[in-house]
C-alpha positions as semicolon CSV with decimal commas, in nm:
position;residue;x (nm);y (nm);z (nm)
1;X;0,000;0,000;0,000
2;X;0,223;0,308;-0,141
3;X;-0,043;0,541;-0,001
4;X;-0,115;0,379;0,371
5;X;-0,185;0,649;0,576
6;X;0,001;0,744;0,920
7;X;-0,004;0,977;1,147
8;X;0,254;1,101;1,390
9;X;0,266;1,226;1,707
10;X;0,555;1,424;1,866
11;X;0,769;1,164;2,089
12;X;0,796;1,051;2,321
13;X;0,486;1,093;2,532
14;X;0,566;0,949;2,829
15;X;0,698;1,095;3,107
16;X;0,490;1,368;3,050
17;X;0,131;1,540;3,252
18;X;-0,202;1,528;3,138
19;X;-0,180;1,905;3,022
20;X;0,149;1,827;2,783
21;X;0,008;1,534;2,644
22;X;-0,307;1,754;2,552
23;X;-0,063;2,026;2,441
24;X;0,175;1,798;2,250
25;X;-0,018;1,512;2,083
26;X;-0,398;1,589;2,106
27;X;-0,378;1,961;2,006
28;X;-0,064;1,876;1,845
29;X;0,029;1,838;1,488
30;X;0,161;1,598;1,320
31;X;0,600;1,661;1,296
32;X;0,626;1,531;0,913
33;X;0,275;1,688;0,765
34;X;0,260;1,992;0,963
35;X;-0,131;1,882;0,993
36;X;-0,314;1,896;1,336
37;X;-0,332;1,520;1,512
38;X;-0,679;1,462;1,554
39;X;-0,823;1,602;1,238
40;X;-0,529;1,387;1,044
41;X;-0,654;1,072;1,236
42;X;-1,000;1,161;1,115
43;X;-0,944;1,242;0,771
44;X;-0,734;0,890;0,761
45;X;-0,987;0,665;0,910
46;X;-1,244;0,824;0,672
47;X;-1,111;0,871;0,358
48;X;-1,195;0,552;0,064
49;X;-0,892;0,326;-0,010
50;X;-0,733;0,385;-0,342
51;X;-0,762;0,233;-0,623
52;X;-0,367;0,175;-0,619
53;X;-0,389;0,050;-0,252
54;X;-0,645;-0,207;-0,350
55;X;-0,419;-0,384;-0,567
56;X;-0,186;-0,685;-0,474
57;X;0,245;-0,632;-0,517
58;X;0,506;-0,733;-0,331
59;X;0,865;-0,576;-0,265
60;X;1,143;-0,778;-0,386
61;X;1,431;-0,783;-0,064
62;X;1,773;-0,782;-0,252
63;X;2,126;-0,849;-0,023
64;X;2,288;-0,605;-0,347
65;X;2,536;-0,766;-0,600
66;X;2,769;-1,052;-0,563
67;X;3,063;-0,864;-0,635
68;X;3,173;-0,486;-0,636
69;X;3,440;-0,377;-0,874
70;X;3,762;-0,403;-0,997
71;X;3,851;-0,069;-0,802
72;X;4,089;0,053;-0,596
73;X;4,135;-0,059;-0,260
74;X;4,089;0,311;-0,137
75;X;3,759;0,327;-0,320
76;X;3,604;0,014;-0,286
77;X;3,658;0,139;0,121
78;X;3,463;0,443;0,049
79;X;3,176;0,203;-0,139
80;X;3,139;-0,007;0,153
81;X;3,091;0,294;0,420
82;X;2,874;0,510;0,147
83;X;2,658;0,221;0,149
84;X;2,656;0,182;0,529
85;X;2,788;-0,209;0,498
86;X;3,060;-0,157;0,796
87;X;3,057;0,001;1,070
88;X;3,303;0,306;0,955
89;X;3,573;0,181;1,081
90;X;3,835;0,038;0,784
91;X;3,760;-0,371;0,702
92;X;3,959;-0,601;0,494
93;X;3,775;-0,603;0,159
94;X;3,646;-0,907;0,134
95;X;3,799;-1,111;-0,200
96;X;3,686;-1,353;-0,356
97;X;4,025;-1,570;-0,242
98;X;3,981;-1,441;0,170
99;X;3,611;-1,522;0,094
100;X;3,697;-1,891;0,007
101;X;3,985;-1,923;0,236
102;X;3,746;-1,825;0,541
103;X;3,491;-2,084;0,403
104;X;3,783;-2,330;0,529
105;X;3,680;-2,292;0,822
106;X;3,377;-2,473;0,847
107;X;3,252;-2,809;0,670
108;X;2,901;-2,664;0,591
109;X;2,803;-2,576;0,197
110;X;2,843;-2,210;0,135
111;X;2,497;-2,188;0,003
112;X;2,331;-2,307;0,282
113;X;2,081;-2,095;0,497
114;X;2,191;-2,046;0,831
115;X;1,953;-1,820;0,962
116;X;1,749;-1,498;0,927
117;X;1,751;-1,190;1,161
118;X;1,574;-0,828;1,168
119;X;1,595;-0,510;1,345
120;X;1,293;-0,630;1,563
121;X;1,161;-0,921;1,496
122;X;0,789;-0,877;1,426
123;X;0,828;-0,531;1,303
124;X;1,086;-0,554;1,018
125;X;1,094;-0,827;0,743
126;X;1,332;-1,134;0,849
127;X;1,620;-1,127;0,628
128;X;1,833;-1,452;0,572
129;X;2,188;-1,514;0,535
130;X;2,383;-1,824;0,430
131;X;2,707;-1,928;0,511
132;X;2,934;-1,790;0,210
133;X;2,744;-1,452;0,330
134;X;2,870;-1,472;0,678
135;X;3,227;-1,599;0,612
136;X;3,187;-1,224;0,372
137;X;3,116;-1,027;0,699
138;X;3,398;-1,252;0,885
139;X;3,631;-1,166;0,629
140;X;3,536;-0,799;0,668
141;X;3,616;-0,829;1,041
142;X;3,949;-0,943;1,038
143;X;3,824;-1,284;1,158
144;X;4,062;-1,625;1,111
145;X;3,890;-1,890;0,977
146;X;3,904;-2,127;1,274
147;X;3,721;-1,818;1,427
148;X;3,374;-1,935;1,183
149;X;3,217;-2,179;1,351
150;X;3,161;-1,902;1,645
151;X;3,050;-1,668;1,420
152;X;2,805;-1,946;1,260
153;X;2,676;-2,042;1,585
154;X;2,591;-1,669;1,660
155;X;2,426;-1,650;1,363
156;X;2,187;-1,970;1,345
157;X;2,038;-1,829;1,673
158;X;1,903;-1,483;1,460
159;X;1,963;-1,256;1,733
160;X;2,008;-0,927;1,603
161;X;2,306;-0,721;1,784
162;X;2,181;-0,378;1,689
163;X;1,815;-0,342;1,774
164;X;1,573;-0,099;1,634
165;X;1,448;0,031;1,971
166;X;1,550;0,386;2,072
167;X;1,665;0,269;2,408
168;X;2,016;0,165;2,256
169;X;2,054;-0,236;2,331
170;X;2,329;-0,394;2,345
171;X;2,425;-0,824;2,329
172;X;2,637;-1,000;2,508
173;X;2,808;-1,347;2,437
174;X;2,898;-1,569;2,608
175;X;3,156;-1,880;2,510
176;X;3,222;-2,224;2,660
177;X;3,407;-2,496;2,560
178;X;3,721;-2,632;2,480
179;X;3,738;-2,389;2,211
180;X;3,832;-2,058;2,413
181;X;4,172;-2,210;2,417
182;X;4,146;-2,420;2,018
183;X;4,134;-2,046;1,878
184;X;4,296;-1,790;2,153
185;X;3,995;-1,635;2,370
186;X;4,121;-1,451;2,604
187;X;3,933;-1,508;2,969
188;X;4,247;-1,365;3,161
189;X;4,376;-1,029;3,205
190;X;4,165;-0,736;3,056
191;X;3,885;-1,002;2,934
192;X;3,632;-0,807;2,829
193;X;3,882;-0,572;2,640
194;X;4,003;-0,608;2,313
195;X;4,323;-0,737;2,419
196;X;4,229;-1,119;2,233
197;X;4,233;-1,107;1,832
198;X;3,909;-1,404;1,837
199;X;3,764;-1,167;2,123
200;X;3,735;-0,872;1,872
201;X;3,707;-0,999;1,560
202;X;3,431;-1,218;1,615
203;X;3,195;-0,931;1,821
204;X;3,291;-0,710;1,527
205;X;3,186;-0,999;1,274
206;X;2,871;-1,022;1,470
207;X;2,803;-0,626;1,426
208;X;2,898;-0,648;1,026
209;X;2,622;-0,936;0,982
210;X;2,364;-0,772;1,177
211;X;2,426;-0,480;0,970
212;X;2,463;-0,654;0,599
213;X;2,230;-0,991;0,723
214;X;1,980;-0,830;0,893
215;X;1,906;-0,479;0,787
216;X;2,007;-0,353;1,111
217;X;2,164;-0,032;1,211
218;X;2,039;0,234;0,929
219;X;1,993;0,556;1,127
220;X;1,662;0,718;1,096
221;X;1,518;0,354;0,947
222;X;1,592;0,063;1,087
223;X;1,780;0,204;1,392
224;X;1,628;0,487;1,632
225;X;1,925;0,471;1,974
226;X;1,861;0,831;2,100
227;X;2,200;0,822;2,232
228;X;2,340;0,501;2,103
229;X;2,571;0,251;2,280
230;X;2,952;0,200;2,232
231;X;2,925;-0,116;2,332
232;X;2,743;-0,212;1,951
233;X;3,088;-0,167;1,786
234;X;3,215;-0,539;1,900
235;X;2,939;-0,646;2,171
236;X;3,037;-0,827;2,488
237;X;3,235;-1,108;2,374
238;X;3,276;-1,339;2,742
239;X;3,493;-1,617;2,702
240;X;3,450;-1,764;3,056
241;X;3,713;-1,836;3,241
242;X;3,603;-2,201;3,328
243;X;3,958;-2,320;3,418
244;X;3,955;-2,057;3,719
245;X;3,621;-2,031;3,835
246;X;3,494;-2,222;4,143
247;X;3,166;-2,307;3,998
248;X;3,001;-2,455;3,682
249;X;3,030;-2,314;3,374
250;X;2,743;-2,114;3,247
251;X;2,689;-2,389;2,941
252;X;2,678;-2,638;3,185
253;X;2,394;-2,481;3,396
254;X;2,199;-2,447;3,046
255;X;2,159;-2,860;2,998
256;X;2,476;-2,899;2,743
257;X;2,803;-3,130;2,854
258;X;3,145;-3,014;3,003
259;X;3,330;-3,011;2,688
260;X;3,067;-2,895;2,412
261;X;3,164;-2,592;2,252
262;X;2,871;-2,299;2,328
263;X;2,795;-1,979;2,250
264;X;2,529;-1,798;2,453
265;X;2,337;-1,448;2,388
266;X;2,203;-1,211;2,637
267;X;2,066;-0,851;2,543
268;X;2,029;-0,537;2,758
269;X;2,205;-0,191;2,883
270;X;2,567;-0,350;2,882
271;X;2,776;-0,384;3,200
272;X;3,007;-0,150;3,364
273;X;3,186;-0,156;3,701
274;X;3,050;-0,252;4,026
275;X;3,253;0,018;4,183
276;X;3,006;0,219;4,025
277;X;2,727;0,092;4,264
278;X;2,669;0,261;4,607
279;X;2,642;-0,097;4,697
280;X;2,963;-0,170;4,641
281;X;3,163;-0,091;4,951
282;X;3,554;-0,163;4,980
283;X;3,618;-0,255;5,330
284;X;3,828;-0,509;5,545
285;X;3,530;-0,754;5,563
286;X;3,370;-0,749;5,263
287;X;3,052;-0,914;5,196
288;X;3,033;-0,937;4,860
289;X;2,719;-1,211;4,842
290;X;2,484;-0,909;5,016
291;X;2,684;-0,683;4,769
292;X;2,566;-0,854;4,448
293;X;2,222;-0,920;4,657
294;X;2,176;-0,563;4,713
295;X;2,329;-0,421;4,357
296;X;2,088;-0,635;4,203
297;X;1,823;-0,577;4,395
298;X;1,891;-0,212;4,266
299;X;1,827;-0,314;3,931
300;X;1,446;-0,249;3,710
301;X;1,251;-0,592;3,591
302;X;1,337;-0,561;3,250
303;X;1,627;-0,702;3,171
304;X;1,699;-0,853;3,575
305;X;2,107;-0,869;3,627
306;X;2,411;-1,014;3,459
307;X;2,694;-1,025;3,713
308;X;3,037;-1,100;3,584
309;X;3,299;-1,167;3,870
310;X;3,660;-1,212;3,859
311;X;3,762;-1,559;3,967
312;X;3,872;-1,398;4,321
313;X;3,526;-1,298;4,342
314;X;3,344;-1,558;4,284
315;X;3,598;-1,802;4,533
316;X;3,560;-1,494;4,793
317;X;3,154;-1,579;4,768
318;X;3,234;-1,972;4,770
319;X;3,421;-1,952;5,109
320;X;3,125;-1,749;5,204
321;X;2,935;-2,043;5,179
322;X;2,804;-2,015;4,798
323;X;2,928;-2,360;4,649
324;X;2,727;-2,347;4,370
325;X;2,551;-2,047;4,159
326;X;2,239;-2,189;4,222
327;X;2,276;-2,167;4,597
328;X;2,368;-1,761;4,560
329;X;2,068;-1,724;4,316
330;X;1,847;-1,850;4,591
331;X;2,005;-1,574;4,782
332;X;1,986;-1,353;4,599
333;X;1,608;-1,389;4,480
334;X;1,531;-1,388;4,798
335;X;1,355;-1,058;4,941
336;X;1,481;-0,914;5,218
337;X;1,201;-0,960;5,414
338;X;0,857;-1,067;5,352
339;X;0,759;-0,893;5,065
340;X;0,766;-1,022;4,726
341;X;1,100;-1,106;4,567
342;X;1,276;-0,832;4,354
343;X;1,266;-1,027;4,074
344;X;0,997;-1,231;3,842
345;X;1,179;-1,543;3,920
346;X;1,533;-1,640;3,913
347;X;1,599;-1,658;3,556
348;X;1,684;-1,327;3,543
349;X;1,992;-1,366;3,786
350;X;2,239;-1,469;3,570
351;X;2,628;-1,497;3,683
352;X;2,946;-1,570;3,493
353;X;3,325;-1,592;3,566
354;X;3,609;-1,493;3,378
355;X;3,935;-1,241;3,361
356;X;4,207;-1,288;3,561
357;X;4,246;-1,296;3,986
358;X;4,535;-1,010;4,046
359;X;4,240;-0,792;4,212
360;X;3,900;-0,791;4,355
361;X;3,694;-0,651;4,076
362;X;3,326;-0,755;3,871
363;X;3,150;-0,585;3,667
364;X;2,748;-0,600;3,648
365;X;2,450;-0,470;3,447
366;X;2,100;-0,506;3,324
367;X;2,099;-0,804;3,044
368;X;1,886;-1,098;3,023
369;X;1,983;-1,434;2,849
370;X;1,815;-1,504;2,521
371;X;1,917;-1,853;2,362
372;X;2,269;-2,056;2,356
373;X;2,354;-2,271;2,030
374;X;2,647;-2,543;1,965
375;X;2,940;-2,435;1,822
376;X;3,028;-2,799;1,741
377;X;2,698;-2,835;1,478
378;X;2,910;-2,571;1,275
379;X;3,306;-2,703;1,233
């Protein structure tokens, strides 16, 4: 329907009293037409359908051409950013020969559909990729092949890692497995950095395929962040530092074996330091169980908590009697008091481990898990 009418309000309109509202949006007018609210809403719900709207089409989705070119290197890196297909930063162009050489990396046919993803799901048209079409965005990345099969198993779960919504989302993920240490993850010193090459590469691959697989991140279309999030350049890769950590690894609390290979998602604000918290006290008996009860506690339903301790963390909570996560879950879902627990239930207290145990430091943050998918399925 060329012609389907809409009308728009002036945003947002929450956070706002009876009289604005009236002011802004019901004796408004509309920001695009310049035409008052209401009598646009009339004139739209009243006026026949056209004959042009009444007929049947459809819009062809197109991924663009196979191949750009033969151009300079210098231009062909002004192509890709003029067409918004990185995320501005410089990529290695992605030849045919890199293209094939990545493709190494897994034992699945190039033509094969791995997934589909959108801006929001339910909103936007699902657009699907293959696997020659992510080993493009890998290449783009500065991925290694033996990086793929991460990058595959990201993508087969569809979850896009720059959402539409205005409130500037970020993803997280999460990796278990034998592989952190098959392909160089770094889980020690400066984890969540980018102080790993497979760290970086493959949150930045995940970025490039949202952007060139799903449709995702077009300002003023498919992307509204009123102030964005940094954190969308490479995610939150978390290579968990199972070898360390006093507890079970994350994987293994989600129903899959000690030594599969897993990638995990979660989606939210991001983390940042628990130092930031007026929970977080530094003292000569710390506490740090009530800490992480009372930081989270802290935290809106939404998206519940993601806590991610340093391994001298997490054993400072063991010896404090917390043997297993599931045991400081408990404790931490539980109120305070009486009342009615923070949280929905406990599935939105999630904890992981990982960097390295030279100081007593975790990071924390509203993000809830979304799905986890084998990495093995995609060698």
């Amino acid at each position: 329907m060329p012609e389907l009418p809409f009308t728009f309000v002036k945003s947002p309109v929450w956070g706002k009293t009876a009289d604005q509202l009236r002011h802004d949006v019901i004796d408004g007018s509309d920001p695009v037409t310049g035409k008052p609210v209401m009598q646009e809403i009339v004139d739209q719900l009243t006026t026949p359908v056209s004959a042009e709207d009444q007929t049947t089409r459809t819009i062809s989705q197109s991924a663009g051409p196979g191949t750009f070119g033969p151009d300079t290197a210098e231009s062909l890196q002004r192509m890709f950013i003029e067409k918004r297909m990185t995320d501005y930063l410089p990529i290695v162009l992605p030849t045919e020969e890199r293209v094939d050489a990545m493709l190494k990396g897994t034992s699945r046919k190039p033509d094969e559909v791995v997934g589909h993803m959108s801006p929001t799901p339910g909103v936007y048209e699902n657009w699907s990729y293959t696997v020659r079409q992510i080993a493009v965005n890998a290449v783009m990345a500065g991925a290694d092949p033996k990086y793929l099969p991460v990058i595959l198993a990201i993508a087969s779960i569809g979850k896009e890692s720059i959402s539409s919504s205005d409130n500037s989302f970020t993803e997280a993920v999460v990796i278990n497995g034998p592989i952190r240490d098959e392909i160089g993850l770094n889980y020690r010193i400066g984890s969540l950095g980018p102080f790993g090459h497979a760290n970086a590469t493959i949150g930045r691959a995940y970025t490039l395929l949202s952007i060139n697989g799903g449709n995702c991140g077009k300002v003023g279309e498919t992307y509204m962040g009123v102030i964005g999030n940094p954190m969308n350049y490479a995610n939150i890769i978390i290579a968990e530092n199972e070898k360390d950590s006093p507890w079970e690894p994350f994987s293994v609390r989600r129903g899959f074996k000690p030594n599969e290979n897993v990638v995990s998602i979660f989606e939210g604000w991001g983390v940042i330091s628990a130092k930031n918290s007026k929970h977080a006290v530094w003292s000569k008996d710390m506490n740090f169980a009530q800490e992480l009860k009372d930081i989270s506690n802290d935290q809106d339903q939404l998206f519940g908590i993601l806590a991610v301790l340093s391994p001298t963390v997490a054993d400072y909570m063991k010896s404090e009697g917390y043997d297993s996560v599931e045991k400081l879950t408990d404790f931490i879902f539980q109120s305070q008091d009486e009342s009615t627990p923070h949280f929905r239930s406990k599935a939105q207290i999630n904890i992981l481990v990982t960097g390295s145990s030279n100081n007593l430091y975790w990071d924390y943050g509203g993000m809830h898990y979304v799905k986890s998918a084998s990495i093995d399925e995609w060698s």
